[in-house]
N, C-alpha and C positions, 0 to 999 in steps of 0.2 A: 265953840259953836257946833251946833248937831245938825248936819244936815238931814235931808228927805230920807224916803226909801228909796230904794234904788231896784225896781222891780224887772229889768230886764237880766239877762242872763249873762254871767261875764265868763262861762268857760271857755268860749272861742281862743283858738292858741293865738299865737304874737304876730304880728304883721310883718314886725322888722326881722331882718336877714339875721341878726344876731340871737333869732328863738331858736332853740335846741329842745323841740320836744320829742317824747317818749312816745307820741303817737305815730313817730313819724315810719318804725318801722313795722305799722299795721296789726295787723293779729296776727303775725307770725311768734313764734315762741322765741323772740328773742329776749334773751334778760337783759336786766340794766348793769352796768360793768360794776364794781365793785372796787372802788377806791385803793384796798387794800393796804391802807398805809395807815396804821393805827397812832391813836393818841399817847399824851403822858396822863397816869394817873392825876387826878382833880381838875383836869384839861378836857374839854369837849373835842373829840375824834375829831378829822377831816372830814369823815363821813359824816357827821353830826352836821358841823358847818355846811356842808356839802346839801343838808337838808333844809338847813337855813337860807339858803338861797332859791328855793323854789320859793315861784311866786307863787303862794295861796292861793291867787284867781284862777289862773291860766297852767297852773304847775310846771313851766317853763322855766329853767334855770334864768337867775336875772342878772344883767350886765347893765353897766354905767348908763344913765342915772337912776339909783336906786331912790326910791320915796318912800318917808314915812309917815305917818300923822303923830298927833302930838304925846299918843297914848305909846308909841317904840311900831306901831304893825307894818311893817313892809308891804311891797307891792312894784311891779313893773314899773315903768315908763308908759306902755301902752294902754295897761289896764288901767293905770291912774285915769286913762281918758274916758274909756270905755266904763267906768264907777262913778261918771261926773264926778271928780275931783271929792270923792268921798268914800271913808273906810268902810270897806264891807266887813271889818269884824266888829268896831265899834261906832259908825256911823258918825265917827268926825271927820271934820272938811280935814281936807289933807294938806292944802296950801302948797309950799313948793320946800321943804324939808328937805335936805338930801341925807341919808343915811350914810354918813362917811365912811363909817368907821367899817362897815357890812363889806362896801366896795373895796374898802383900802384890807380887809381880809383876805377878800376872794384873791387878790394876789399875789398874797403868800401860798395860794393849795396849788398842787399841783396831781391832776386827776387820769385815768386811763381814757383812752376813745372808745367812743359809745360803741362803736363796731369791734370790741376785743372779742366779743364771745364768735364773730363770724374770722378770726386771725389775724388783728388786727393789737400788737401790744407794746406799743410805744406810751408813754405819758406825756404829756404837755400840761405847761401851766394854764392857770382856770383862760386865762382874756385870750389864749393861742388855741386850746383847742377846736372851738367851734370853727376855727376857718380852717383848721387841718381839718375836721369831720368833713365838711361839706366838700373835699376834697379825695378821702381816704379810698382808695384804690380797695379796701373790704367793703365798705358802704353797698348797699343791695340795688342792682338794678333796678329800671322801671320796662313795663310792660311794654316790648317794641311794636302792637298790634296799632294799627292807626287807623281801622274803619272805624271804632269808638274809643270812646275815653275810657281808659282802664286804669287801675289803682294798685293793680299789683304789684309786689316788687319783690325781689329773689335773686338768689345767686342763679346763674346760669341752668344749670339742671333744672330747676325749678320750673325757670321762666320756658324751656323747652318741653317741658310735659303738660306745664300749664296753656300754651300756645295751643298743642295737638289737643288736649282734652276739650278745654274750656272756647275757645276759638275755629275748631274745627281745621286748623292750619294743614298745609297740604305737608309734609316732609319726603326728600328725597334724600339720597344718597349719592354722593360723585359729584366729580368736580367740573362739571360740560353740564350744560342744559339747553332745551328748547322749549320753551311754552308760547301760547297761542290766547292771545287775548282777544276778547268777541264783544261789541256794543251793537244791540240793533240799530240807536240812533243818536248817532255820531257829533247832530248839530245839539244836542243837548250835553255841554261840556260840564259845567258848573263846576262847583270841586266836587269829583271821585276817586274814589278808592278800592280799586282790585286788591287785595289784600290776602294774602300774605303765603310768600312760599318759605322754607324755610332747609339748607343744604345743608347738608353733612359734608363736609370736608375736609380732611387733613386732620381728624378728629376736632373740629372746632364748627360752630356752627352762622351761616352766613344767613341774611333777610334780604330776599326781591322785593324791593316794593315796583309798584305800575301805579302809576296815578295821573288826574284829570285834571287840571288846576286853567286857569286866567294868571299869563302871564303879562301886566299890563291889560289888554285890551284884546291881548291875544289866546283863543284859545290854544291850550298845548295839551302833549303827552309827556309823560316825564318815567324813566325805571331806573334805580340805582339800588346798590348793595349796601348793607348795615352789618357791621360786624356784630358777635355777641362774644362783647368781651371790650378790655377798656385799649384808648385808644393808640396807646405803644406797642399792644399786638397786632391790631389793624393795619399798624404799618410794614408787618411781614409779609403782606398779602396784596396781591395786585389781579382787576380782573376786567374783562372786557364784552360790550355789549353790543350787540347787532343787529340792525333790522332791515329787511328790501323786502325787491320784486321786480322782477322784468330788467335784470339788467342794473338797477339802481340799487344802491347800499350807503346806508347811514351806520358809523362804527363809533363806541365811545370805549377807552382806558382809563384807568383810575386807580384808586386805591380806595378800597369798602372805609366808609367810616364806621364811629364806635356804636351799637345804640344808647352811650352816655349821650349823645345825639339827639334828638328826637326828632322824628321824620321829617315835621314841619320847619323845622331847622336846616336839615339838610336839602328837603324843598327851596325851601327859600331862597339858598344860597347857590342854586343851579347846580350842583355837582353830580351831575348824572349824567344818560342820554336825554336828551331833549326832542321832541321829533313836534314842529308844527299839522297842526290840523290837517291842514289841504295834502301835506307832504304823507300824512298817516293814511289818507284816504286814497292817495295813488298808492300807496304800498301796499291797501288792501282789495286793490284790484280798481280802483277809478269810478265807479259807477255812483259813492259818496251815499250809498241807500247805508251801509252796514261797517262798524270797523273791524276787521280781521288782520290784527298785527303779529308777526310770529318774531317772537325772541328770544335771540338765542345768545350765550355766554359761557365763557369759561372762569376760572377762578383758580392762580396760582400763587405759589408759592416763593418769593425773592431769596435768592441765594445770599 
């Protein structure tokens, strides 16, 4: 039986956690790692098979259940949906076919992590790698900028040149600071974002965030520290925040988390200074017209 045409577009990548795409690490010039581990003569490579398992639609490596149609053409699981249950090489229904023999392969390769070329060169078998990648301590950062959505993603250096250039980010040096955050109108909380300072310390580099959010019901203020860098270094580091006036002082200690984090994460889960509204607006002098919050912080080192 031949189905329809199938006139929508099926390149969209894979929905499920087990897609491993090649877009993932942007336009940067990362290459695709290289198998390395050659065939027997009149035997198709690893790398061969290794091409045999993209899916055609989505070019996403494909994991259990692999589907056929009746002509041998593979394809995803997901795409099979996204195709109504139709080949897009030969325009047969695809029915519910499993390609055994494709899937009972892929578990004999045994392939490098997509992150080798960033130092990353362990091998694991095809069905273990993907949840080592999603894991791998080379895997490239994401942009820790949170007044918008950003795409970036980079080793460290990177993401700190990109910050200063692209972001306009403030950068300081040392490990003490004081800044001074300003609203003219204070009863408008909603969620904000004072964004982004960015310290040099200890040759490593830390993220202030200050932010406006609804906690409940409640408006609040919120500042806390983001490591750059993953989260077994963060834990070298311990740092402390403070804010008054006239006599009163709100303090918070901590440990910076990682930005494998992301802001809204760490929001969420309160790990910060917290300073309620009314209490923000006695610290900035009582009059409730303007916020003028000053805070200040260190950032050290655990023996």
């Amino acid at each position: 039986m031949f189905c329809k045409e199938v006139t929508e577009s099926c390149t969209t990548s894979m929905d499920s956690d087990l897609a491993t795409s090649s877009a993932e690490l942007g336009s940067s010039n990362y290459r695709k790692a290289d198998p390395g581990l050659s065939g027997n003569p009149g035997r198709p490579s690893n790398n061969d098979v290794h091409d045999l398992l993209e899916c055609p639609v989505c070019m996403n490596l494909m994991y259990p259940p692999i589907y056929q149609c009746p002509s041998g053409h593979t394809l995803c699981s997901n795409c099979k949906v996204r195709v109504h249950n139709c080949c897009p090489a030969c325009r047969h229904e695809l029915g519910n076919i499993r390609c055994l023999a494709l899937e009972k392969v892929a578990e004999s390769l045994e392939l490098p992590c997509r992150y080798q070329i960033l130092g990353c060169h362990d091998i694991f078998p095809y069905y273990s790698k993907l949840k080592h990648e999603k894991n791998c301590k080379y895997r490239p950062y994401n942009c820790p900028y949170a007044g918008a959505d950003c795409s970036v993603t980079g080793d460290i250096p990177f993401l700190v040149m990109h910050l200063k250039n692209d972001h306009k980010v403030d950068m300081h040096d040392g490990c003490s600071f004081s800044h001074r955050y300003v609203k003219s109108n204070p009863q408008e909380v909603g969620n904000a974002t004072w964004m982004l300072t960015v310290f040099n310390c200890f040759g490593r580099q830390f993220c202030l965030h200050f932010e406006a959010f609804l906690l409940g019901l409640a408006p609040v203020y919120m500042a806390f520290l983001r490591f750059m860098g993953d989260e077994d270094e963060a834990k070298e580091f311990s740092y402390s925040l403070e804010v008054g006036r006239n006599g009163r002082k709100l303090t918070w200690q901590g440990i910076p988390r990682s930005i494998r984090d992301s802001h809204k994460k760490v929001r969420d889960s309160q790990d910060g200074l917290i300073i309620q509204r009314n209490l923000a607006l006695l610290f900035s002098g009582g009059d409730k017209q303007e916020l003028k919050l000053k805070i200040s912080g260190r950032i050290w080192k655990e023996q």
